[in-house]
Every structure is written in structure tokens, then in C-alpha cells.
C-alpha positions in Angstrom: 72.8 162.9 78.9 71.6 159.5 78.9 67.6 159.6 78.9 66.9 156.9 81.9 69.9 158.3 83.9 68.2 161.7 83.6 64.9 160.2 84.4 66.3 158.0 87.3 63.7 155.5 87.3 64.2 152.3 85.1 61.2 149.6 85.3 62.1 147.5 82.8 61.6 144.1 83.0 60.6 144.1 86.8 57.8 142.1 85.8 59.8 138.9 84.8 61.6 139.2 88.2 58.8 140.0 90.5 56.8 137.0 89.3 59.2 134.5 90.2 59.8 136.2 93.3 55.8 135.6 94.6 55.6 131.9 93.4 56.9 130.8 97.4 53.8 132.6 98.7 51.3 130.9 96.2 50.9 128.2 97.9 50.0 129.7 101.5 47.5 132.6 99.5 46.0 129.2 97.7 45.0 127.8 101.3 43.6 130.6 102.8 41.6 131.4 99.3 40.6 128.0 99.0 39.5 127.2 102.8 37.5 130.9 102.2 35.9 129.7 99.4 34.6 126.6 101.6 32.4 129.1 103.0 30.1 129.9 100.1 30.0 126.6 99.2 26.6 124.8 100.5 28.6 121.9 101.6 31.8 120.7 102.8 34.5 119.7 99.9 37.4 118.1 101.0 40.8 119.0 99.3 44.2 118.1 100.3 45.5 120.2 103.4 47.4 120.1 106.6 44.5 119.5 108.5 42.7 116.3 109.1 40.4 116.4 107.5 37.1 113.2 107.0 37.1 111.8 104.0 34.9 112.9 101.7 32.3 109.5 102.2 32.3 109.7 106.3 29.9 112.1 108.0 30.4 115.1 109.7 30.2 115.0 113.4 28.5 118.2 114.3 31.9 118.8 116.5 33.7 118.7 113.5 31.4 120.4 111.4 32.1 123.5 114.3 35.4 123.2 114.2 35.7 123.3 110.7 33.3 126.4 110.0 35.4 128.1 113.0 38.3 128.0 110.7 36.9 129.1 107.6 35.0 132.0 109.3 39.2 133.0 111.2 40.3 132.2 107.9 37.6 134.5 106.0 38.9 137.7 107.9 42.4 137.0 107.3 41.3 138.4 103.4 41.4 141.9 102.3 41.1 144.0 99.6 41.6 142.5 96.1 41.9 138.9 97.2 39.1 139.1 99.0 36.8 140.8 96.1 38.5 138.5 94.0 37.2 135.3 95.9 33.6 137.0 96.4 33.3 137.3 92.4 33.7 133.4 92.0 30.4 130.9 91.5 29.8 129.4 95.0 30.1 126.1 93.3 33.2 126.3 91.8 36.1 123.3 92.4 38.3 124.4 94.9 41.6 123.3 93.0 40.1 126.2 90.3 39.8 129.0 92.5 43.2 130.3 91.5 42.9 129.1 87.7 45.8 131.3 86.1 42.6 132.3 83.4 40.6 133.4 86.0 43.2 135.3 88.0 44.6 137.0 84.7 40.7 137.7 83.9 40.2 139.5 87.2 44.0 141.3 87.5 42.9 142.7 83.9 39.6 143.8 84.5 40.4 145.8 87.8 43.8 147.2 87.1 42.3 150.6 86.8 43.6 153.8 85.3 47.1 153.4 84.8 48.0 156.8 84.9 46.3 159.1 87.6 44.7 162.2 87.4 46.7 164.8 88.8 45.0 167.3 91.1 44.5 170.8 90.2 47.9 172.8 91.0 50.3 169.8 90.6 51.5 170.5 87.4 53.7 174.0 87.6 54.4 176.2 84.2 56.3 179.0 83.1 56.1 181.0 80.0 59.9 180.9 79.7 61.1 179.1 76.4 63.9 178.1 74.5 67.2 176.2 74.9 68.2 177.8 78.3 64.8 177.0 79.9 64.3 173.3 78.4 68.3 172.8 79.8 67.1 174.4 83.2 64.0 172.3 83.4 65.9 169.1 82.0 68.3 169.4 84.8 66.0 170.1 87.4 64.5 166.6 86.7 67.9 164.4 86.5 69.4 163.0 89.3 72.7 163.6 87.7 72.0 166.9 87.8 69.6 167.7 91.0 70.9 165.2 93.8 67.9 165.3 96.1 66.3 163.3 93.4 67.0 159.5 95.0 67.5 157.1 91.5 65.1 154.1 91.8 65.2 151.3 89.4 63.3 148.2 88.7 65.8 146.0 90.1 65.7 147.7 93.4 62.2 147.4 94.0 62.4 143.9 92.9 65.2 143.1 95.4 63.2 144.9 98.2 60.1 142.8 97.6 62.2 140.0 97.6 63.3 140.5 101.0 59.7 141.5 102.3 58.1 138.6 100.8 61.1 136.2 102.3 60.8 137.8 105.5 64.7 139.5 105.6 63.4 143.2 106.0 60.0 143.5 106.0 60.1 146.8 105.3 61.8 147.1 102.5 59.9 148.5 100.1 59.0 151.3 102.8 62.4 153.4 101.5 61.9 152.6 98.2 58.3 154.5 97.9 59.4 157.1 100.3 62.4 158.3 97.7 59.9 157.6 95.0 57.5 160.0 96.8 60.2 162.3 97.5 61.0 162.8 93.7 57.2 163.5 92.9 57.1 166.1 95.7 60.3 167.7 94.0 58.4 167.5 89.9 55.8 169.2 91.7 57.9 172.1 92.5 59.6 172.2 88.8 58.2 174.8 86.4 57.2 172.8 83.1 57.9 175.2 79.7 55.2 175.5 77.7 57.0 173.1 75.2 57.6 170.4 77.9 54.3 170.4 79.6 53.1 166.9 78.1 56.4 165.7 79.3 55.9 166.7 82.7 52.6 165.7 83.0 53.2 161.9 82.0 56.3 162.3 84.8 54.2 163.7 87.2 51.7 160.9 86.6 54.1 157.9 86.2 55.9 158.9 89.4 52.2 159.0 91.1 51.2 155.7 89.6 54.7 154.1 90.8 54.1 155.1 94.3 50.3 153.4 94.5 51.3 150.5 92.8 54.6 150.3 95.2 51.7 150.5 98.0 50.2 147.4 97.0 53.2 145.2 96.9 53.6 146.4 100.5 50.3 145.1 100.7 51.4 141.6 99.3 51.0 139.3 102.2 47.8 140.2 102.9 46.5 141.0 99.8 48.2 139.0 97.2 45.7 139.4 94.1 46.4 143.4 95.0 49.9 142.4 94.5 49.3 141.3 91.1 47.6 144.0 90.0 50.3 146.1 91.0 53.0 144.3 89.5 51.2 144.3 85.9 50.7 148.2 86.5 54.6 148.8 87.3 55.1 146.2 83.8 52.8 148.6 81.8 54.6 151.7 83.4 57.5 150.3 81.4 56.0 152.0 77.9 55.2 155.3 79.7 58.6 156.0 80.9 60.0 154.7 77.4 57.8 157.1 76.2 59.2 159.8 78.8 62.6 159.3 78.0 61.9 159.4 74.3 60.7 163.0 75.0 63.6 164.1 76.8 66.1 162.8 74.2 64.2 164.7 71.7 64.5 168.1 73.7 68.3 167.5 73.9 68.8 166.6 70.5 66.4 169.3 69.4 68.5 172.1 71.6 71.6 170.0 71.2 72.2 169.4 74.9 74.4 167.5 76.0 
């Protein structure tokens, strides 16, 4: 059988996709980080926006100068979890059109991407002492969709398409099915008896399917949390070698026991 049929989960080149699909939020993200970083700054910098703002030689009334700290401060809590450690990490004094320098965002995306593949707790990985061609085709089958159908197929392009739509406001809970299947087919590895011979295999499935769910998480988190969003989407890029890998292993199994 083919490997990524057997697999059911194709990320391959999501990463080109996805990109292009969170450029029309940039811009909106951009504000809010930049108005933020007006915060830690000791002074006000002007920089183009909808709002009126002075320019930067006439003084600030101190009605204005309220007015404008009230909206940094609402837009301050607007930002959560990577974005907002993101911004905290920046010098207080840095040019507002270079808080989202593509350097410094790649810098920061690298350095906090985390393990890629989880630890699995104690118990999730199931074994059996069985060997041999009849228990490799037994625990092949139990992990392809072709062959077990309460295993729900995901592929790159879907969760692409259902970010798409979350991100252009169609269905904003699209990606909500996609991580529930995804989190249905780790709950049904878990129950799959690993032989002794396929236990590295099933690990790394065990892991990448656990790794695809949190990263899923934080491109539901997108709008809130867009630098979380980019970490994310690098993760499910980098998942790409890992279920190559995984699908490498499984061809070798069936060409090893000649299954077909």
C-alpha cells in the first residue's frame, strides 16, 4: 500500500500555502504590535495610522496624551501569548516600523519553537511480544485509514484550506474538526499494540500525531496570537521530515515482509 495513504496524514508543503494565507492579517497584527510597543517607549512616536494623530513637532495636549495612553493600555491587553512575549523581548527604543523586522520575527519563531516532537507519557505507547509478517500486517493495518476507517485522513491541504476560512472569517471554526479527527487518530495509535520491531515506528507516530494536534491549537489561536501562529506553522513545516521518515519505515516493513 502506498506509505502516506497508510499513514493518512500528508503535511507537505503546507508551509508555502499557509504563509500566503496570513499576509491579509499582517497588517492589523502590525498595528496592534506597534501601538503596544508605544507603551514601553518613554515618549510618544508618531507612525502612520488611522488615527489622528499630532505631528510629530506639535505638543501633546495632556487630553490627548490620555486619550492616547487609553488606547495603547486597551490595545496592550488585546496581546497574548507569543505575540505578546514577542513584543516584551524587544529594546524599548526600538523604531516602530522595525518591530516586526522579518530577522527579528524569524530570530524569535526560531528560538521558541520548542521540542518538536513531544514526550509521550508513561502508558501511551502499547507493545506486544508478537512478531513476524502476520503481526507487522496486523499492526500496519491497524494504523491505515485504508484499512481501519475510524482513522479520519488529514492532509496538509485541508488544514490549509480551514485556516484559510478561519483567518477570512467564512467558518471560524474550521480548524476545530480538523484537530478533533487528528485527536481522534492519536486516541486510536494509543490503543494499537506496537511489535517489538515497530516500536520506533510507533513512537515517532504517536509523537507526530501529538505535535500536529498542539501545533493545530495555535493556528486556532491565530487571531489573537499571531507570532503563536508562526511558530506553529514552521512546526507543522518541520513535521514534514518526521512523517517522510514515518512513511519510509512503513514501506520498509512491507517490502521487508512483502505486503502488499
Amino acid at each position: 500500500m502506498n506509505e502516506l495513504n497508510r499513514i493518512g496524514i500528508r503535511v507537505m508543503g503546507i508551509i508555502v500555502v499557509v504563509l500566503l494565507v496570513i499576509v491579509g492579517i499582517w497588517k492589523g497584527i502590525a498595528l496592534g504590535i506597534s501601538e503596544y510597543q508605544t507603551t514601553k517607549t518613554p515618549e510618544i512616536t508618531v507612525s502612520p495610522t488611522p488615527i489622528a494623530y499630532p505631528s510629530p513637532e506639535t505638543t501633546l495636549t495632556p487630553e490627548l496624551q490620555q486619550e492616547l495612553s487609553t488606547f495603547v493600555d486597551t490595545t496592550k491587553e488585546t496581546l497574548v501569548g507569543y505575540t505578546k512575549k514577542y513584543v516584551e523581548s524587544l529594546p524599548t527604543d526600538i523604531p516602530k516600523d522595525q518591530v516586526l523586522d522579518s530577522k527579528k520575527v524569524e530570530a524569535f519563531v526560531l528560538a521558541n519553537q520548542g521540542t518538536l516532537l513531544p514526550e509521550l507519557f508513561a502508558g501511551t505507547l502499547q507493545t506486544t511480544t508478537k512478531s513476524g509478517k502476520q503481526a507487522i500486517q496486523t499492526y500496519l493495518d491497524a494504523i491505515s485509514p485504508v484499512q481501519n476507517p475510524a482513522i479520519k485522513p488529514i492532509t496538509g491541504d485541508m488544514i490549509t484550506e480551514a485556516l484559510a476560512k478561519q483567518e477570512s472569517g467564512e467558518d471560524l471554526q474550521a480548524l476545530v474538526a480538523i484537530r478533533a479527527s487528528i485527536e481522534n487518530n492519536f486516541t486510536i495509535f494509543k490503543s494499537v499494540k506496537a511489535p517489538k520491531e515497530a516500536t520506533e515506528l510507533h513512537t515517532k507516530l504517536l509523537q507526530a500525531t501529538l505535535a500536529l494536534m498542539d501545533n493545530i491549537t495555535l493556528l486556532q489561536e491565530m487571531k489573537t496570537d499571531f507570532i503563536g501562529g508562526l511558530i506553529g506553522q514552521k512546526n507543522l513545516a518541520d513535521l514534514n521530515a518526521v512523517f517522510t521518515d514515518i512513511g519510509t519505515q512503513i514501506l520498509a516493513l512491507e517490502t521487508k515482509y512483502n505486503i502488499k
